[in-house]
N, CA and C of each residue as an Amber inpcrd file, in Angstrom:
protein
   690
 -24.8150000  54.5760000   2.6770000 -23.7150000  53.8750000   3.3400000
 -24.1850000  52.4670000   3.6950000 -23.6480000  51.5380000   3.1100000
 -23.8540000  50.2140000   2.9840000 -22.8090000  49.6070000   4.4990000
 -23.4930000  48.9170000   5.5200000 -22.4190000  47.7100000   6.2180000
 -22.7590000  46.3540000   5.9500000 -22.0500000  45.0620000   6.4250000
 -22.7470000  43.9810000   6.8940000 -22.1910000  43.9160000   8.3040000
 -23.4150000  42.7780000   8.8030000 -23.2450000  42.7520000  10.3320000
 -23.4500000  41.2340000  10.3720000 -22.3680000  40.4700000  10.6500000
 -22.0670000  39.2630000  10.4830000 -21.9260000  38.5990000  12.0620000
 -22.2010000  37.4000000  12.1330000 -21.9650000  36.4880000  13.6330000
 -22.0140000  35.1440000  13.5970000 -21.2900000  34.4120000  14.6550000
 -21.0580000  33.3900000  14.4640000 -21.9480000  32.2030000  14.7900000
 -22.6190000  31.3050000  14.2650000 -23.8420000  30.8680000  14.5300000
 -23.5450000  28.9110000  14.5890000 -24.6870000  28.3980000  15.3270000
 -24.4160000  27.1050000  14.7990000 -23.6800000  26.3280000  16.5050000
 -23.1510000  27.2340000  17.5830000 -21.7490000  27.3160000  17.8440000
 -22.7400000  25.9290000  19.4020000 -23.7860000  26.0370000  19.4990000
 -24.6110000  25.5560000  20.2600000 -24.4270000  26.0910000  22.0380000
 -24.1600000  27.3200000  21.8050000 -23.7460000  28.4340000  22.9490000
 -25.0700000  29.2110000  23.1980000 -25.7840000  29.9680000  21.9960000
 -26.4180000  31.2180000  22.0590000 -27.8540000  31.4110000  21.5590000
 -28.7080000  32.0380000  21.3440000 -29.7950000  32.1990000  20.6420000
 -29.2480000  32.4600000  19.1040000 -29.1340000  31.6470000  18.2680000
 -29.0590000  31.7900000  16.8270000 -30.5490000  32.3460000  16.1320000
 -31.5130000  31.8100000  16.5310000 -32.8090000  31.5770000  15.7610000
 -32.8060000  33.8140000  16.1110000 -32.5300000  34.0900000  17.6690000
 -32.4380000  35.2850000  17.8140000 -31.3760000  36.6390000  17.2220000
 -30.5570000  35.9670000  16.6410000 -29.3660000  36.5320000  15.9290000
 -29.8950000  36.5570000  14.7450000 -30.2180000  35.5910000  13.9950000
 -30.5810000  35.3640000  12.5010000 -31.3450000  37.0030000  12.1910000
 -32.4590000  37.2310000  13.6090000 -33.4090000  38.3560000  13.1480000
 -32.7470000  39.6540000  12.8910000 -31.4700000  39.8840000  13.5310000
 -30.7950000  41.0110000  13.6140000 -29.4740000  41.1140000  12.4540000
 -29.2980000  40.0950000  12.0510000 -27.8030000  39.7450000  10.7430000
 -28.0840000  39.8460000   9.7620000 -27.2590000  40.1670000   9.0130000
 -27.2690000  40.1690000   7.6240000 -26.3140000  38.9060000   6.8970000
 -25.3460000  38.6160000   7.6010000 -24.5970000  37.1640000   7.5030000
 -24.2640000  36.4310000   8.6740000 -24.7110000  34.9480000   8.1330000
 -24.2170000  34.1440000   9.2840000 -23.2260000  33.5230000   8.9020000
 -21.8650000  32.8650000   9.8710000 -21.0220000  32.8600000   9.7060000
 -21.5920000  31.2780000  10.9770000 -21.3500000  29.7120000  10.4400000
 -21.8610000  28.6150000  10.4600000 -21.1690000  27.7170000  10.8140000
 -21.1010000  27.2110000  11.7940000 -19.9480000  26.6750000  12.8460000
 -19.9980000  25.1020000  11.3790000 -19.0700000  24.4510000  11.3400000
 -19.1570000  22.8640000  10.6480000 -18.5360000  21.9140000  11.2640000
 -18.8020000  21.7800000  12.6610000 -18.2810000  20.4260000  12.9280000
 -17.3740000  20.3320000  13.3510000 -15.9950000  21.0410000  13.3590000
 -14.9210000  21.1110000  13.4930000 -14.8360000  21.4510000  14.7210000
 -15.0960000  22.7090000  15.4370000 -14.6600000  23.4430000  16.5080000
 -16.1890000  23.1790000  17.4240000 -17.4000000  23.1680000  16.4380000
 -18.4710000  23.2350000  17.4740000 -19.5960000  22.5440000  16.4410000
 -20.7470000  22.4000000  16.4550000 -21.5630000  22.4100000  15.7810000
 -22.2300000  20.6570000  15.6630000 -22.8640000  20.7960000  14.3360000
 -23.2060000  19.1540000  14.4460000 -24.1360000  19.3050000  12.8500000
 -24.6640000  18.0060000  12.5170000 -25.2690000  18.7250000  11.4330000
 -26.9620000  18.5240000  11.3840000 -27.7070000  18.3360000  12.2690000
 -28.4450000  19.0840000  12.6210000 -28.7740000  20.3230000  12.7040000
 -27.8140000  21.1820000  14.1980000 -27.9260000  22.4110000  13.8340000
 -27.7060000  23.3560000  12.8460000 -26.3230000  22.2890000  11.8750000
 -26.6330000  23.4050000  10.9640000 -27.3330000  23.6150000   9.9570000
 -28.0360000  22.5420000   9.5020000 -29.6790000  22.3150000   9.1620000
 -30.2630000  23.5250000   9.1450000 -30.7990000  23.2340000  10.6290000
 -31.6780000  24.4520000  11.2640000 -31.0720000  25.8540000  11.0840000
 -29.6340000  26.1480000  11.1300000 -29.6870000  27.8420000  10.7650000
 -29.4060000  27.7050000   9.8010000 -29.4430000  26.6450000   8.2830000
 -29.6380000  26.9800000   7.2450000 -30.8940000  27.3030000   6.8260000
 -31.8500000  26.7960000   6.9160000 -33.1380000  26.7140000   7.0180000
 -33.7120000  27.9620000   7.7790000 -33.1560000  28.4400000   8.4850000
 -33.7700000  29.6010000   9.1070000 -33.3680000  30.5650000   8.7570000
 -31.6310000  30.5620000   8.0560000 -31.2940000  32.0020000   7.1850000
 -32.0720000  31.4720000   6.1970000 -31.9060000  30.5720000   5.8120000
 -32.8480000  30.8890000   4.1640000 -33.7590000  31.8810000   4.2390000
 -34.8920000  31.6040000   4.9620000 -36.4660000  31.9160000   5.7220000
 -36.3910000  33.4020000   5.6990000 -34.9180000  33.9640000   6.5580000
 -34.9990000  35.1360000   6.4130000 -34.1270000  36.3910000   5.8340000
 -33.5910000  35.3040000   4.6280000 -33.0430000  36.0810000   3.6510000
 -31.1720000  36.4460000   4.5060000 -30.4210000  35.7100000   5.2680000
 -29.2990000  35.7610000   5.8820000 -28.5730000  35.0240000   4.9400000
 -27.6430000  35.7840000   4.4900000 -26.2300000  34.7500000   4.0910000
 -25.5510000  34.0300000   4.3930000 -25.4490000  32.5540000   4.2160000
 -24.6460000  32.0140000   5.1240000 -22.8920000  31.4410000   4.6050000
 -22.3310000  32.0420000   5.6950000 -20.8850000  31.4800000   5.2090000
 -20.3700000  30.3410000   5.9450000 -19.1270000  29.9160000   5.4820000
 -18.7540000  28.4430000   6.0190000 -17.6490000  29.3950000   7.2880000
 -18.1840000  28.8960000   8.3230000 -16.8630000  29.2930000   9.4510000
 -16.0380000  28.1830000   9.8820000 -15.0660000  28.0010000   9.2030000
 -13.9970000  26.7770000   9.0640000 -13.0710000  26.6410000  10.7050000
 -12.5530000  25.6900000  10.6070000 -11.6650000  25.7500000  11.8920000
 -10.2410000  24.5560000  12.3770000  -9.6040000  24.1450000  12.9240000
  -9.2100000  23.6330000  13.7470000 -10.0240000  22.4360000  13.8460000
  -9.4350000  21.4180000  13.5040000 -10.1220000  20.3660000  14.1180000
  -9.8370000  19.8460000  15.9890000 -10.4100000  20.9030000  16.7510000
 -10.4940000  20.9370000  18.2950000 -11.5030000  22.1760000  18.9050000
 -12.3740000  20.3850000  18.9480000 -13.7600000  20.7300000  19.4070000
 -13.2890000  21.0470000  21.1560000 -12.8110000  19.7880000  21.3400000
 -12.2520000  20.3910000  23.1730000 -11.6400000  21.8290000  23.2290000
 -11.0390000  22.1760000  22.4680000 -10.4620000  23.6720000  22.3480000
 -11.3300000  24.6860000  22.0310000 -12.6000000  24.0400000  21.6850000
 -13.2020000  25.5440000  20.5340000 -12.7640000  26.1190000  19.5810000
 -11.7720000  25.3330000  19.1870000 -10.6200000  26.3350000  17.5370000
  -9.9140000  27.0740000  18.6570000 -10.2820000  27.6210000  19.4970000
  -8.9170000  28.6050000  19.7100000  -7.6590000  28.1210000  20.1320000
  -6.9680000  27.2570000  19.9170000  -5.7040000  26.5140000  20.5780000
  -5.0640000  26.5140000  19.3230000  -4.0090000  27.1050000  19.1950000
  -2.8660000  27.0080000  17.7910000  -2.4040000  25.2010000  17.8470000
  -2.2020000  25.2840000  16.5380000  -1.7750000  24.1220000  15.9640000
  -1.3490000  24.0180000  14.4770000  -0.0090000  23.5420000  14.8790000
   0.4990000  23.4020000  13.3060000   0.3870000  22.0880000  12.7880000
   0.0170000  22.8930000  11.7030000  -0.9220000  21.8050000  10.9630000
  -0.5370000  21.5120000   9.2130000   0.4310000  20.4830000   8.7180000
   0.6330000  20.3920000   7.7550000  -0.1750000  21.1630000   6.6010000
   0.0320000  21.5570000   5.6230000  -0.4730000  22.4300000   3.9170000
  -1.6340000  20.8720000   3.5000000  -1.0600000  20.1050000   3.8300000
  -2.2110000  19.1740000   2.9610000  -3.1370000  18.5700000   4.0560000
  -2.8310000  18.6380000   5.1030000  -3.8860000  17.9570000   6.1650000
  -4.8670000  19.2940000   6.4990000  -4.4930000  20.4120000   6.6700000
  -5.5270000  21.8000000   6.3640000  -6.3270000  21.8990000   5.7180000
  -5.3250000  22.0950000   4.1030000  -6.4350000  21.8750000   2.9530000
  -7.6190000  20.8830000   3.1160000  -7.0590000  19.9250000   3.2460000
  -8.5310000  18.6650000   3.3600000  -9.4150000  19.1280000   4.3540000
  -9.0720000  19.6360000   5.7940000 -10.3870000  19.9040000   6.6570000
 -10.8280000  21.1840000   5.7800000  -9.9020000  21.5390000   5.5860000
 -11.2270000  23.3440000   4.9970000 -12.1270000  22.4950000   4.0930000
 -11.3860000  21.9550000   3.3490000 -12.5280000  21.0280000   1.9650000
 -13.7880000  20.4220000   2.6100000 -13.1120000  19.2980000   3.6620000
 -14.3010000  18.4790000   4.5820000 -15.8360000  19.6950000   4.7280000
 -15.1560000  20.8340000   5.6430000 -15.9280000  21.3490000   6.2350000
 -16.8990000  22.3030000   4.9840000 -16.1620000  23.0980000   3.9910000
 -16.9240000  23.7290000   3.5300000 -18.2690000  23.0450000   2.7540000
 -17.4590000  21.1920000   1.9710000 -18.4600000  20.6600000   1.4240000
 -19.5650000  20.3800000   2.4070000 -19.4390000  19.9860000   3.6950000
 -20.6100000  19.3840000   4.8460000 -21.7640000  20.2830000   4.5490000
 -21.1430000  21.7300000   4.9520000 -22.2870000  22.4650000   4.6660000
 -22.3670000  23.1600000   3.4730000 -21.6400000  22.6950000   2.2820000
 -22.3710000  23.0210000   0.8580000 -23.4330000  22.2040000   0.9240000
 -23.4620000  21.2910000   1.3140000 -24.6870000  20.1200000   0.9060000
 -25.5710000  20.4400000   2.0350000 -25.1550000  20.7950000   3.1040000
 -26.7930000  21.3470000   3.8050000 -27.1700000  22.4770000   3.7780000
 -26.7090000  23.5220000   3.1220000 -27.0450000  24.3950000   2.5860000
 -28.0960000  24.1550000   1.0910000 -27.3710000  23.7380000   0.5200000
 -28.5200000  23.0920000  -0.8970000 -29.5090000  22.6950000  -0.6590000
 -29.0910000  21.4590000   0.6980000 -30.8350000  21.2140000   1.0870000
 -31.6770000  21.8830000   1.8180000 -31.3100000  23.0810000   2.1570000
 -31.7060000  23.8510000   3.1890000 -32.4430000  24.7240000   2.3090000
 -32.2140000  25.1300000   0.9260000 -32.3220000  25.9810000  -0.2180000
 -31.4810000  27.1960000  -0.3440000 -30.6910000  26.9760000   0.1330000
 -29.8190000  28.5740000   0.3020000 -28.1260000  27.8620000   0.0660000
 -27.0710000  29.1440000  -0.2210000 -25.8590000  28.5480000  -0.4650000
 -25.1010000  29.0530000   0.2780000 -23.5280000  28.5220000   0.1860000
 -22.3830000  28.7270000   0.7790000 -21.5210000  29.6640000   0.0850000
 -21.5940000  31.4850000   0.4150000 -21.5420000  32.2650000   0.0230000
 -20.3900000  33.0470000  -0.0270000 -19.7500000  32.0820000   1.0250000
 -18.1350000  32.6860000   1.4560000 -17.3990000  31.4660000   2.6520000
 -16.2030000  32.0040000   2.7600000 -15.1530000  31.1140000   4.1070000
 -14.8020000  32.3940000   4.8580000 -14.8360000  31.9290000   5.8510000
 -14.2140000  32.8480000   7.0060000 -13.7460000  31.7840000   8.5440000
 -12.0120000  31.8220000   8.6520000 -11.8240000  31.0590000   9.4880000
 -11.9180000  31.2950000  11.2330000 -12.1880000  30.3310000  11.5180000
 -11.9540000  30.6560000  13.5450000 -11.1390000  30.6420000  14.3520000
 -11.3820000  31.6050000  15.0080000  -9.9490000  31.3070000  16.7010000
  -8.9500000  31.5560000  16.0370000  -8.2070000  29.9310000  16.6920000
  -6.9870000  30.4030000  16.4170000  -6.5700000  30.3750000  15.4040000
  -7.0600000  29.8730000  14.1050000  -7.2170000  29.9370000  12.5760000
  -7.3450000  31.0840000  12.3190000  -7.9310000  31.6650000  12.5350000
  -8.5930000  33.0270000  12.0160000  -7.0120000  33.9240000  12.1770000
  -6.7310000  34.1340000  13.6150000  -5.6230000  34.3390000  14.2050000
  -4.3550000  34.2240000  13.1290000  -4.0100000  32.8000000  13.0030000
  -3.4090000  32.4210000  12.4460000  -2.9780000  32.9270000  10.5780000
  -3.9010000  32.9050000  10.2300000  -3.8460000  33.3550000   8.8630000
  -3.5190000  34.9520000   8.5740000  -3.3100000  35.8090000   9.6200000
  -3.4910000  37.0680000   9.6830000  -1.8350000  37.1830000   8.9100000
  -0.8220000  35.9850000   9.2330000   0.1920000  36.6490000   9.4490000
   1.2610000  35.1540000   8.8010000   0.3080000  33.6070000   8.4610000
   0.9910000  32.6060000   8.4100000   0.4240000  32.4300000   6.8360000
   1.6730000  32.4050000   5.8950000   1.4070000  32.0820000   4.3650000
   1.0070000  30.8790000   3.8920000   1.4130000  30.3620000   4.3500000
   1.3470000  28.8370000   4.3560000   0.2230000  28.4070000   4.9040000
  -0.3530000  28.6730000   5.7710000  -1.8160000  28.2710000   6.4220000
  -2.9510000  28.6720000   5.3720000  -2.8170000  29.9250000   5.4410000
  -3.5220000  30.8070000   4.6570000  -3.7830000  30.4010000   2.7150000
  -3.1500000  30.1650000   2.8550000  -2.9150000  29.4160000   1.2030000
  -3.2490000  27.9570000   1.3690000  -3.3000000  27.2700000   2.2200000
  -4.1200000  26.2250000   2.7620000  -5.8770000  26.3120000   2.7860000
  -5.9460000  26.9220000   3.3050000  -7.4560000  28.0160000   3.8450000
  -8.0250000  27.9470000   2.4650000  -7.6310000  28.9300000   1.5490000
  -8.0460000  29.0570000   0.3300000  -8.0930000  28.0860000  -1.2650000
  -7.2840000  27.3200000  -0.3700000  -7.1520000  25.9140000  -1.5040000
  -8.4050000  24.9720000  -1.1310000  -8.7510000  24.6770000   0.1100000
  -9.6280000  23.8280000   0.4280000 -10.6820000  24.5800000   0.3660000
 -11.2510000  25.9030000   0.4120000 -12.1160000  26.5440000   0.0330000
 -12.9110000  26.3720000  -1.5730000 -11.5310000  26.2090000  -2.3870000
 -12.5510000  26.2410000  -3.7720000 -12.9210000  27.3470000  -4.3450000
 -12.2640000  28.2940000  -4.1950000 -13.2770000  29.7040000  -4.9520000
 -13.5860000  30.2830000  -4.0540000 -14.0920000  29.9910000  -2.8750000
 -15.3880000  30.9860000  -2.0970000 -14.4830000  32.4140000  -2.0560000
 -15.6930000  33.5160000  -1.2960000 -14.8340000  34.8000000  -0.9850000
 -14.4530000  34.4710000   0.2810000 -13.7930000  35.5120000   0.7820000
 -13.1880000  35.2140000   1.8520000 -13.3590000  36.7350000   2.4920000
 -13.5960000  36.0380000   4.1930000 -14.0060000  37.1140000   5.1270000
 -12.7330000  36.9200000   6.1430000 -12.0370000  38.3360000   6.7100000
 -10.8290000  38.1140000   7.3740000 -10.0090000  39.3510000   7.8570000
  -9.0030000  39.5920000   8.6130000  -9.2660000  41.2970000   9.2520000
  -8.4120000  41.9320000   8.2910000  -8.3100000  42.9300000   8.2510000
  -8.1690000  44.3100000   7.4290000  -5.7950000  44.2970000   7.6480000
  -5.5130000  44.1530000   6.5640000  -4.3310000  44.0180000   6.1870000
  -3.6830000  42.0920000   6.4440000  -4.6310000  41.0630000   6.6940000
  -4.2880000  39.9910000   6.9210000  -3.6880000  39.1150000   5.3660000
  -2.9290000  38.3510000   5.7420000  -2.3550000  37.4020000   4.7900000
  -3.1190000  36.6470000   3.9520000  -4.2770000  36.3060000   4.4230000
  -5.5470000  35.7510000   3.5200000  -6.1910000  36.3510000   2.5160000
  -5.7710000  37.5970000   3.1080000  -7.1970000  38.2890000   2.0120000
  -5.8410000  39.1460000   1.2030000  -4.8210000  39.5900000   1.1790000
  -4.0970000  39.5380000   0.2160000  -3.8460000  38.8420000  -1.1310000
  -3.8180000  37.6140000  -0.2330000  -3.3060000  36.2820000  -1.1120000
  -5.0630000  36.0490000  -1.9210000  -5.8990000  36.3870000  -0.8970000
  -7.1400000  36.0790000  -2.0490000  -7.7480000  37.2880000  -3.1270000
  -7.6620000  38.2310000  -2.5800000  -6.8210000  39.7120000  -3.6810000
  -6.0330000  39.4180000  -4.8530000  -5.0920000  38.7390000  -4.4620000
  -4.0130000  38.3510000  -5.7920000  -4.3090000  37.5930000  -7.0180000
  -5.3430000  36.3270000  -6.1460000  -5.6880000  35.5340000  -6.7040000
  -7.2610000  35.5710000  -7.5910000  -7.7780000  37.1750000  -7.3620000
  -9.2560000  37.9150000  -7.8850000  -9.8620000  37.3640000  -6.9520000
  -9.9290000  37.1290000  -5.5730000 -11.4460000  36.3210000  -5.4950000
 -11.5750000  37.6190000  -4.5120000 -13.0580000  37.4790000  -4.3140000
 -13.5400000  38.1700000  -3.8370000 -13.8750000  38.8150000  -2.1560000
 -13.1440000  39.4610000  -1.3190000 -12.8920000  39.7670000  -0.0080000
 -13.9690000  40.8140000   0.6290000 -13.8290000  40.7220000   2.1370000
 -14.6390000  41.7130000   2.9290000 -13.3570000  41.8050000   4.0410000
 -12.9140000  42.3310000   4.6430000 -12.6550000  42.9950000   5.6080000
 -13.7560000  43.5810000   7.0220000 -13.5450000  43.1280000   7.5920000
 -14.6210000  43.1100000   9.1260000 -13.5400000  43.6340000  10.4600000
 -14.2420000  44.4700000  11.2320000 -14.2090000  44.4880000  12.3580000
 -14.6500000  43.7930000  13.7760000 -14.1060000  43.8870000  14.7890000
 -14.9290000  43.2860000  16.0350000 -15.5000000  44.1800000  17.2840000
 -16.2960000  45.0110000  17.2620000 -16.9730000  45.8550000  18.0620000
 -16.4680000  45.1540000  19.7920000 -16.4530000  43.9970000  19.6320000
 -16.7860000  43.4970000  21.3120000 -15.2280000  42.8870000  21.3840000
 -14.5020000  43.2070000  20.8250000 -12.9210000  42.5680000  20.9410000
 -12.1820000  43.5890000  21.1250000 -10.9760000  43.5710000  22.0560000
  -9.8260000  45.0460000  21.5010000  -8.7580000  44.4880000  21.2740000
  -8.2670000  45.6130000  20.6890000  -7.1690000  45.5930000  19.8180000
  -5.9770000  45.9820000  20.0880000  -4.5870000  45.5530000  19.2320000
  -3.6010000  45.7240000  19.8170000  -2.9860000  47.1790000  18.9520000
  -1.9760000  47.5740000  19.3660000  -1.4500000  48.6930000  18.2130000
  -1.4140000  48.5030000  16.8610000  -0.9250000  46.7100000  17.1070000
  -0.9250000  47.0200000  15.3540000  -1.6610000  46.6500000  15.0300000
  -2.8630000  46.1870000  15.2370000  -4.6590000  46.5690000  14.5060000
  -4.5760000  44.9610000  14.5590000  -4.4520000  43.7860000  15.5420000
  -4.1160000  42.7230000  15.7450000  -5.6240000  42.5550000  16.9580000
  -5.9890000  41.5470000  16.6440000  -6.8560000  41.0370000  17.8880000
  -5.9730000  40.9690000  19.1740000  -5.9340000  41.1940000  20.7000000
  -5.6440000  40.9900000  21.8120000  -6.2090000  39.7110000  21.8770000
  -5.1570000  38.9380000  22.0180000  -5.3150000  37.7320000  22.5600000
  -6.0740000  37.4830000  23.1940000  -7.3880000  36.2050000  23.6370000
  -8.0100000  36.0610000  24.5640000  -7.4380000  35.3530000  26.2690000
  -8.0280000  36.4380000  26.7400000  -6.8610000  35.6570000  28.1460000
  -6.4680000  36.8350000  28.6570000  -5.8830000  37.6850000  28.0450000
  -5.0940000  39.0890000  27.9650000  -6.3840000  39.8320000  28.3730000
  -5.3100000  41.3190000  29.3060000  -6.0700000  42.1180000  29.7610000
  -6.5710000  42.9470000  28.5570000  -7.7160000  43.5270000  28.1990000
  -8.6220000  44.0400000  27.4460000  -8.9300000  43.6060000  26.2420000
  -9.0390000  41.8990000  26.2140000  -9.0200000  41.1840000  25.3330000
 -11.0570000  41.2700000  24.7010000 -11.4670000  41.6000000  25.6220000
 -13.2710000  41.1580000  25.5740000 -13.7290000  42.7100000  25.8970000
 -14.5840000  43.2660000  25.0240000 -15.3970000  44.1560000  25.3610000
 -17.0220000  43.7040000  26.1180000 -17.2140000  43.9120000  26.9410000
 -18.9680000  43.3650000  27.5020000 -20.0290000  44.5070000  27.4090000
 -19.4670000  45.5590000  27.6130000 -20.6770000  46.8090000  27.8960000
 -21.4300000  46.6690000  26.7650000 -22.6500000  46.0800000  26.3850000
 -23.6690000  46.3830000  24.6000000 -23.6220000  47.6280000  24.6580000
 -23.5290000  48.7940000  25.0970000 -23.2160000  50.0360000  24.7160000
 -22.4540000  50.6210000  24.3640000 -21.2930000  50.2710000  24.3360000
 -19.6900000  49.9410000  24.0010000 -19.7700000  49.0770000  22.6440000
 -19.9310000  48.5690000  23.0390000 -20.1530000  47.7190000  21.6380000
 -20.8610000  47.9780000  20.3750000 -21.9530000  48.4800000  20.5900000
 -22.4210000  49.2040000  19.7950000 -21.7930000  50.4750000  19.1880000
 -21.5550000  51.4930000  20.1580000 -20.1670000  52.9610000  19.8900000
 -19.0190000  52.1750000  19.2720000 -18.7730000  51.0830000  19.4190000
 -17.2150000  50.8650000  18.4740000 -18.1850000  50.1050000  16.9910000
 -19.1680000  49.6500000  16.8350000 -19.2860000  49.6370000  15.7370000
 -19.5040000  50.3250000  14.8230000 -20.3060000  51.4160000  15.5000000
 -20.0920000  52.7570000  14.4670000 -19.1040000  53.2730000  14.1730000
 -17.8580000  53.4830000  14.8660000 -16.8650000  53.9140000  14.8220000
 -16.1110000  52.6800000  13.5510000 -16.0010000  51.9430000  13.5270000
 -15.8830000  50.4230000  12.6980000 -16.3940000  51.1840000  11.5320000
 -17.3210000  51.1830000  11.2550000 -18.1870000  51.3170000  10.1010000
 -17.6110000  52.9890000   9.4140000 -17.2700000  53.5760000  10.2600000
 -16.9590000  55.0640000   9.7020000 -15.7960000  54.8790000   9.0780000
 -14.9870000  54.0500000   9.7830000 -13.5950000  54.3020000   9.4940000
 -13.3560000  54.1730000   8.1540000 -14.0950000  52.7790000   7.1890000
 -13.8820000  53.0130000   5.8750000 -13.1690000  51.6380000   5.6720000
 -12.8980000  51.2420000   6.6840000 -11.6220000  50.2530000   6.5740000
 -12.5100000  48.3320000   6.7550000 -13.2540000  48.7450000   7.0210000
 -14.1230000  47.3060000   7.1260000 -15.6210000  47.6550000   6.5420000
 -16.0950000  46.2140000   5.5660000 -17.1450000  46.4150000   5.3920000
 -18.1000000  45.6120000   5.6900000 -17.4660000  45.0300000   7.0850000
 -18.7840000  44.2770000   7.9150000 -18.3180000  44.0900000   8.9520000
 -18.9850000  44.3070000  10.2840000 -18.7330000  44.4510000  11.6180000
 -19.4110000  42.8430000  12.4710000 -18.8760000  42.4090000  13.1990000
 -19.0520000  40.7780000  13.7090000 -19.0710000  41.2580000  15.3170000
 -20.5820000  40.2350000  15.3720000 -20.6470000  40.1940000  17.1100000
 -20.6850000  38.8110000  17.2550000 -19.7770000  38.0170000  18.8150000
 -19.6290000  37.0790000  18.3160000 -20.3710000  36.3170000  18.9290000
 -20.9160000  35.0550000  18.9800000 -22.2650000  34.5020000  18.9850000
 -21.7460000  33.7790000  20.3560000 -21.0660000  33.0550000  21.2930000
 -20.4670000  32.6270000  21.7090000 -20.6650000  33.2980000  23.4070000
 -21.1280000  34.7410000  23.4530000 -21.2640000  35.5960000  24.8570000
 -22.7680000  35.1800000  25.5670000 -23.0320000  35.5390000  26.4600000
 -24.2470000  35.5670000  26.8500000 -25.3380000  36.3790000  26.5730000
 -24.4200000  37.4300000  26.0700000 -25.2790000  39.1380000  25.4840000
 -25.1610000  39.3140000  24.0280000 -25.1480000  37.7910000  23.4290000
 -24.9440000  38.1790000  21.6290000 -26.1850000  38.9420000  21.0730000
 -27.3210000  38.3840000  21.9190000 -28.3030000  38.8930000  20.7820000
 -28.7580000  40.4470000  21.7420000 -28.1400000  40.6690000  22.8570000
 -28.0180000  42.2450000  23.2060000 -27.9280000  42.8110000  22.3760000
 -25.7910000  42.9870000  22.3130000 -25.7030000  43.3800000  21.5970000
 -25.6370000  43.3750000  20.0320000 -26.1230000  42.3650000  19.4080000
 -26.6180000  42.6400000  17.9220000 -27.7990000  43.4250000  17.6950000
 -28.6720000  43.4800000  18.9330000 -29.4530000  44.5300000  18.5740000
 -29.1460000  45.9520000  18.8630000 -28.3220000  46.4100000  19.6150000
 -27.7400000  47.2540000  19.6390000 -27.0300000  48.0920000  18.9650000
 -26.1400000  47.0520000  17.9740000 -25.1610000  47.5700000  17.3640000
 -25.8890000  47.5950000  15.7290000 -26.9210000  47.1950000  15.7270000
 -27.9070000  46.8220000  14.1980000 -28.5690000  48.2610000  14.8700000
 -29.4330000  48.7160000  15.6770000 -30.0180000  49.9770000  15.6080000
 -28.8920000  51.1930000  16.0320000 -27.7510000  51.0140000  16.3860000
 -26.6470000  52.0710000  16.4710000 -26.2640000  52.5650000  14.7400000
 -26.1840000  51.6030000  14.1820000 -25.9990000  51.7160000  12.9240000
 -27.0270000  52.2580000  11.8910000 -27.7110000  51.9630000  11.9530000
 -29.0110000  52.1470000  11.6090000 -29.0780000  53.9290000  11.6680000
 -29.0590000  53.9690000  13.1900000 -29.1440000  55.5830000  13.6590000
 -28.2330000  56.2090000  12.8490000 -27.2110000  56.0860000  13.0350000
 -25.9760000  56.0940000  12.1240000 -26.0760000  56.8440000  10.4440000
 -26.8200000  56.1430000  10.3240000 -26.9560000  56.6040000   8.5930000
 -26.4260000  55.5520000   7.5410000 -26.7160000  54.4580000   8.5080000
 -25.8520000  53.0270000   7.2170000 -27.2670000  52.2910000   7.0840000
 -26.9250000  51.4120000   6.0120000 -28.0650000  50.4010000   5.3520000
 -27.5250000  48.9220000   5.5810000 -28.0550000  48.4930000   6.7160000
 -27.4000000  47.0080000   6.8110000 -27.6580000  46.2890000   5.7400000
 -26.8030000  45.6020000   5.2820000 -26.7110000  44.7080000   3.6510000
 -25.7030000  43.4420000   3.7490000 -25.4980000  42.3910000   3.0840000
 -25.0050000  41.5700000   3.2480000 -23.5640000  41.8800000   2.5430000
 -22.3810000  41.3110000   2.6370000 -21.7540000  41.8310000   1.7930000
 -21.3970000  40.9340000   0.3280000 -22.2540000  39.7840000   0.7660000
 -22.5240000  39.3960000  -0.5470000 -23.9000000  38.5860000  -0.9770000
């Protein structure tokens, strides 16, 4: 039983260099919502080192927001930031020696694409090919299904959920899971279900690299083989 265990890195919040040891993909803030290109230098250079995948985590151009603040955002002014961002770190990835292996968007992007065609087909135009990482029945990964490219489906151990298998808004009551023991029990549960094949802790808490170790030896116990999913 194969998972990946993916997180968001770069974000200049958390121990990355401490995440890197526990991931199988990093998922690489560009500038947009957080980051700089320095750091992402350095966690290119440091997934290289230790064999981590790194993907482009696209966003919102609102750094004051963190990506999470909706915004509509014209089909061609989208496209161009996904482009901006994925090339920034194609090229520091190259120099880093390692590549840009996939897109996976943030906040309220991420959000957004679950359910907006038009965004989402934005997303994947300025991408270029990459695969695409994104939740389990979302508009993105349909549309990148349709189009052959290549998808993962992920869960969020430390997030809850709404009935209809929707992230809970942040803000909202039972929007954040904190217990790393909890977190860990819903990633196994994640991983059983069949329905995701990579589980995300998100880099951004005070307890990321808790629980990534937690939820990397829950799994483990488990009977899965952490693996990248690409």
């Amino acid at each position: 039983m194969l998972i990946d265990l993916n997180a968001d890195l770069g974000e200049g919040i958390t121990d990355d260099a401490g995440l890197l040891e526990l991931i199988t993909s990093a998922n690489v803030a560009c500038g947009f919502h957080a980051g700089d290109l320095e750091t992402m230098r350095r966690v290119c250079e440091q997934a290289a080192s230790r064999g981590v995948v790194v993907g482009a985590q696209v966003s919102y151009l609102d750094r004051e927001g963190f990506g999470r603040r909706q915004m509509d955002v014209d089909f061609r002014v989208l496209t161009d930031w996904v482009g901006q961002q994925v090339g920034l770190l194609t090229e520091v990835a190259r120099q880093a020696g390692t590549v840009v292996a996939y897109v996976k968007p943030h906040g309220a992007l991420y959000n957004r694409v679950v359910s907006d065609g038009r965004q989402a087909a934005a997303v994947l135009t300025g991408s270029a090919g990459l695969p695409v990482m994104g939740l389990p029945g979302s508009v993105i990964l349909e549309q990148a299904r349709a189009s052959e490219r290549a998808i993962c489906s992920e869960g969020f151990p430390d997030r809850g959920y709404t009935r209809q298998g929707t992230l809970i808004p942040r803000g909202e009551p039972g929007d954040l899971v904190s217990d790393v023991m909890s977190i860990a029990d819903n990633a196994v549960s994640l991983a059983r279900s069949g329905q995701v094949g990579s589980v995300c802790v998100h880099g951004d808490s005070p307890y990321a690299v808790d629980a990534a170790r937690a939820v990397r030896a829950a799994l483990e116990e488990a009977g899965f083989e952490l693996m990248s999913w690409r």
